[in-house]
N, C-alpha and C positions, 0 to 999 in steps of 0.2 A: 325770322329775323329780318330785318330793315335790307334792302339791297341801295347801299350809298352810290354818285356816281362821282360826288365829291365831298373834298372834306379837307378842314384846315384850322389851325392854331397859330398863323404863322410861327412856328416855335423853330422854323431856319434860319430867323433872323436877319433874313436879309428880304430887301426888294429890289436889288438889283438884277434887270432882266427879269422879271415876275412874270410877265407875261412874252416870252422866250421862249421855242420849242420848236418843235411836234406839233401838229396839228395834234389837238384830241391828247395833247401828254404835257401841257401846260403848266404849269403851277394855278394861274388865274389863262382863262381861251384871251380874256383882252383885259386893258385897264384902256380909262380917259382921262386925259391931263399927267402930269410928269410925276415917273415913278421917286421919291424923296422927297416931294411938296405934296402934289395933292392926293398922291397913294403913296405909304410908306407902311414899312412894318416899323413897330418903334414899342420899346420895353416899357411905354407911358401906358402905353395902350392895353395892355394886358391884363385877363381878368383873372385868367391860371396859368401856370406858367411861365415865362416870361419876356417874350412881346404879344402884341396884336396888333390886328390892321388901323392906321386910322386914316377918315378920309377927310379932307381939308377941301372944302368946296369955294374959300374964298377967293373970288377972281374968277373964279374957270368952273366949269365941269369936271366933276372928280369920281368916278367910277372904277369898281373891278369886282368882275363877273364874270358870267359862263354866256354858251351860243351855242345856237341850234347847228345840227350835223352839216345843213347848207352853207355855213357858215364856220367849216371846220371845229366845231364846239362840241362840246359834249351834252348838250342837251338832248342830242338827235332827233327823233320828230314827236316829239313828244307836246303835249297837249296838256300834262297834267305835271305841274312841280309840287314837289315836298318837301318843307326848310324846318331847318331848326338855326338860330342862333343868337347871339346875345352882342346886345349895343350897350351903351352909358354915352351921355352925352357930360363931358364935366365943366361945363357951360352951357347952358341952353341955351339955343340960338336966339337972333332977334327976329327971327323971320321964319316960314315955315321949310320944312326941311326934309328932303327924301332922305330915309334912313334904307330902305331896301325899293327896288325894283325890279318889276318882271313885264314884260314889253310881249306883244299880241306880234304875231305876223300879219294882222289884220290892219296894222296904225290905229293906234287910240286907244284899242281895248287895253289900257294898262294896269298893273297889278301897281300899287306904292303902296309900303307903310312908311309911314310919316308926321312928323311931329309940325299939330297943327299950333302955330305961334297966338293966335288969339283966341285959343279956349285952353290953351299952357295944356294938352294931350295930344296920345297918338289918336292917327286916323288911319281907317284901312280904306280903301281904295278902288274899284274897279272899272275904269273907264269914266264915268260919270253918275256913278253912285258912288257913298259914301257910307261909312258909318263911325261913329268915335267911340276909341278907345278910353281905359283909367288916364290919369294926369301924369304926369313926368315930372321925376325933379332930377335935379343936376347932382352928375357923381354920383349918381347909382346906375348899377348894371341890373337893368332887365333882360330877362326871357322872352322870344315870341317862338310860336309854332306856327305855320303856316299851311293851309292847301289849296292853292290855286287852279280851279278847273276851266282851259279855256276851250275845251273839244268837246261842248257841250253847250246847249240852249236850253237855261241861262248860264252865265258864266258865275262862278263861285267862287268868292275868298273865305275862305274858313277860317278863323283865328285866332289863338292864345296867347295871354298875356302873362307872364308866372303863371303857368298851368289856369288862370283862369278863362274860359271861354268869351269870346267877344262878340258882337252879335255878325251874322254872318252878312258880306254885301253882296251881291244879290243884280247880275245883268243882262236883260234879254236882248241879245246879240248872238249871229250864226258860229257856228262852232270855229275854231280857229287855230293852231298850234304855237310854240313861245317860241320867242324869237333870241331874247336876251333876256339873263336876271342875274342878279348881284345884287349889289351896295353903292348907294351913291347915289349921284345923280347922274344919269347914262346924256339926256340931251334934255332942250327947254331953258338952257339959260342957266348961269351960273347961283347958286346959292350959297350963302353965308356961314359958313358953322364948321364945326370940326365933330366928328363921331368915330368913337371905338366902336371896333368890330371885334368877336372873338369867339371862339368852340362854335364854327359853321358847320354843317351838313345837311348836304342836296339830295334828295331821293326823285326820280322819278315813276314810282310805284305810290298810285293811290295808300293803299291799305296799308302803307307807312307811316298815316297822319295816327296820329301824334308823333313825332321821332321822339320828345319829350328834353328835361335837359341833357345837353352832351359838355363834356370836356374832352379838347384836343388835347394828346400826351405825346409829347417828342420820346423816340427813340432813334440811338446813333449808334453805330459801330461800338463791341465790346472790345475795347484794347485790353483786357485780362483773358480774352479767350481769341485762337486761331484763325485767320485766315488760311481759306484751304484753296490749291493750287486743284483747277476741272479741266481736263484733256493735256496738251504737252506741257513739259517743264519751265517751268521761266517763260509762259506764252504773255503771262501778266505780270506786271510790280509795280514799285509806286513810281509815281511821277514826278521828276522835279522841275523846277524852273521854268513852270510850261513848255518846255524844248526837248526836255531828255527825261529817259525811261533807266529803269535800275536794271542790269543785264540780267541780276536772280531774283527770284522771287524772295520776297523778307516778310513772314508776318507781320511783324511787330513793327515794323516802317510803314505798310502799308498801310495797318490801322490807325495809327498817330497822324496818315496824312490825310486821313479823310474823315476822322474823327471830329473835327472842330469845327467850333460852334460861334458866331457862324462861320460860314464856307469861307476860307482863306483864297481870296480871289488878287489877280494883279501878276504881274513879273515874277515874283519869285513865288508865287502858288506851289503847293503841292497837291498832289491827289494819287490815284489810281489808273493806270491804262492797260489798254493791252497791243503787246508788241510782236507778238507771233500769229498772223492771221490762222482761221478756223473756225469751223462753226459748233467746234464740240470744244474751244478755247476759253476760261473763265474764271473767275473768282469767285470764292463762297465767303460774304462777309456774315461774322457772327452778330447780330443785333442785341442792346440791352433790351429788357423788357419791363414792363411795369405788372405791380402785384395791385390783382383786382381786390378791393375793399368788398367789405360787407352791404351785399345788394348791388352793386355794379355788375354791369356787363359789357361787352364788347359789341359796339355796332358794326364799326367799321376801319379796315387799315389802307393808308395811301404810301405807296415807295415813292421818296420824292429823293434827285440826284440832282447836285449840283455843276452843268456837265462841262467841257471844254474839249476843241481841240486843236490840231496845228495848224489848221485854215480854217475857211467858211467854205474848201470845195466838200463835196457831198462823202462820206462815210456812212459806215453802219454800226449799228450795237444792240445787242440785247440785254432783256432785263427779265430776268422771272424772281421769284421766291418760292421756301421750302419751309414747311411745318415742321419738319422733322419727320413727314411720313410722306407726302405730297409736296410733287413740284409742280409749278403753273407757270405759264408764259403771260407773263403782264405787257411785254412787247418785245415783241417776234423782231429780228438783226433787222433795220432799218434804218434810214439816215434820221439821226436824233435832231436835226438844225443847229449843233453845235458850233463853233469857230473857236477861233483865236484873239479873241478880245479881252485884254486884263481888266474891263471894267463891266462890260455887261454879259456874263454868262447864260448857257442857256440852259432851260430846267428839264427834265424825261420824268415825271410825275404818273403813275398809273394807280389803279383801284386795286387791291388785292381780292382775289374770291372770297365774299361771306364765309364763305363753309370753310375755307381755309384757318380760316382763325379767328373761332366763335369761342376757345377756352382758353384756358388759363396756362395749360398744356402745351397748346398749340402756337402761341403767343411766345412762351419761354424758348422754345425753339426755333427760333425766324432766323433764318439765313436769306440776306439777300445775294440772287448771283448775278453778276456783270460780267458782262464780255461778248461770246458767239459772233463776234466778227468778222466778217467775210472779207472786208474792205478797211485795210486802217492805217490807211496813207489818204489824209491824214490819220495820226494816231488818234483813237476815241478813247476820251480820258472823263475821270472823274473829279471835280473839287473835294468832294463831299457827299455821303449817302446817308438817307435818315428813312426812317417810317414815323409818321405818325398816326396815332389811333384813337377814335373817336369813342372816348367811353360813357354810357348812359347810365348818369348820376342816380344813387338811389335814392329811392322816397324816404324824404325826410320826416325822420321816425316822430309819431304823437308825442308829447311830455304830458303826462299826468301829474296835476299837481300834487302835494302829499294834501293829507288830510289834515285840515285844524282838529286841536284837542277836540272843541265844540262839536264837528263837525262828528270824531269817533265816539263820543258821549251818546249820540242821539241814538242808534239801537237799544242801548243798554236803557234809558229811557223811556224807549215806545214801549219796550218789556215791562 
């Protein structure tokens, strides 16, 4: 199975603070240009469910994307990317237009798929080779699949369009590792246009290419099922008013306050904290889950939290999740880069293990646990907790047409 290093729907509904964090536990490692103009999540945008990213390049540089581990990112040193994701543009631009980018540590060697304005198609890209893709029309969502090889002489973009193969470009230049990739236009001057983004996922494992298509599925906290209290009593509960913690523990408060969609940020926020240091201290939230259709499968799951806390001086928290048979550390008690801001939150976003939850099974049972705090002064709290999961769409079944009479006559016929 596919090992993702990221993955997104924006299906949290927000972009406030999107790139906000943790080094390495971001939502997005960076955006360029102002998160609600030229990066926004917005319910316009969405292909499946109900926002997606869009990126507004009028005026300015509009980018959000990933970076290499030099650069605090999650790309790490990696040489070779693997995407999967789905753009529509519902205006095509007047000009040509980066819809994806991926940027060489070498300068110049750059990866763009991009929508060339005077042949009305895409173009794939690799430094100063080209080749053109099918034609583009406005308000429709396409597919592309991507494999970009830069730690190799010649460098390679591989690439699908709706599952159809594009021809490959092709650049002989010394091996090199990526620097930055995403969406947008990262630098080079501002361009014109507006593009949806929507059901992304990054691998950096070769033998990933094809990822094929995916849809991002939100799951949020089950307010029909328990929150469980991990190590002392009352170490956790919900949050009010960004200031104050509930002295007991309350299910059923807790999951209403970190249920909602999106994260309830601002002065009177509520969420989740914990109030009793420890590092065996925590909360087990129960997750909904989604039912796999006929031919679907599960590629990939991301715990993304909505965090806050009572300052910006440094705290810790931890984050893992449990199958139902397995627990994992998705981030070990560290300072999450949270504060005190009723307007820009900051995100703890990690990868869940493949193997963790590759069934249907395994999925059904997802508890996310928060807490293991060693340090929470300030208090490390929650807005909101969600997973979302990247599931790879099935092959859309042949139709046979039925036969005309004429057509069933002919046996009977040749006899």
């Amino acid at each position: 199975m596919a090992t993702l290093v990221a993955l997104g729907g924006m299906e949290q509904g927000s972009h406030a603070g999107i790139a906000t964090g943790a080094n390495q536990a971001k939502y997005f490692d960076r955006i360029v240009g102002t998160a609600g103009t030229q990066v926004s999540v917005a319910s316009g945008a969405a292909r499946t469910g109900t926002y997606g990213l869009q990126i507004n390049g009028t005026g300015a540089n509009a980018h959000a994307g990933f970076q290499n581990a030099g650069n605090n990112g999650i790309l790490g040193s990696s040489g070779t990317l693997v995407a999967s994701f789905w753009f529509r543009f519902q205006t095509l631009p007047s000009n040509d237009f980066n819809i994806f980018i991926d940027i060489g540590t070498a300068g110049g060697n750059d990866v763009f798929i991009k929508y060339l304005n005077s042949t009305g198609t895409l173009q794939g890209v690799f430094g100063s080779a080209t080749q053109l893709g099918p034609s583009i029309s406005a308000n429709t969502w396409y597919h592309v699949d991507l494999r970009a090889i830069h730690n190799a002489n010649p460098h390679t973009l591989e690439w699908k369009v709706d599952g159809v193969d594009q021809t490959t470009v092709s650049l002989s230049v010394a091996s090199e590792n990526i620097f930055v990739a995403g969406f947008g236009n990262d630098a080079g001057g501002a361009q014109t246009g507006t593009v949806d983004i929507d059901d992304f996922a990054f691998s950096l494992t070769s033998g990933d290419y094809p990822l094929g298509k995916q849809k991002v599925v939100l799951l949020i906290p089950d307010t029909g099922g328990t929150a469980v209290q991990i190590g002392t009593a009352n170490a956790t509960g919900r949050m009010v008013t960004n200031s104050a913690i509930d002295a007991t523990f309350n299910s059923a408060n807790i999951l209403a306050a970190i249920s909602e969609l999106p994260p309830l940020i601002g002065a009177s926020a509520t969420g989740v904290g914990q109030r009793t240091s420890g590092s065996g201290n925590a909360v087990g939230i129960p997750m909904t889950t989604y039912t796999l259709a006929g031919g679907e499968t599960i590629t990939g799951l991301r715990v993304v939290v909505c965090g806050w806390s009572g300052s910006a001086t440094a705290n810790n928290i931890g984050l893992r999740s449990f199958n139902g048979t397995t627990e994992t550390i998705l981030f070990a008690a560290a300072d999450p880069n949270f504060d005190n801001s009723t307007t820009t939150p900051g995100w703890l976003c990690k990868m869940a293990t493949a193997a963790d939850f590759d069934t249907q099974a395994e999925l059904d049972a997802l508890v996310v646990r928060y807490g293991y705090s060693t340090d929470i002064s300030p208090l490390p709290g929650a807005h909101a907790i969600y997973a979302e999961v990247a599931v790879k769409e099935a092959a859309a079944a042949q139709s046979i047409a039925p036969l005309s009479p004429t057509q069933r006559l002919l046996p009977a016929l040749a006899s």
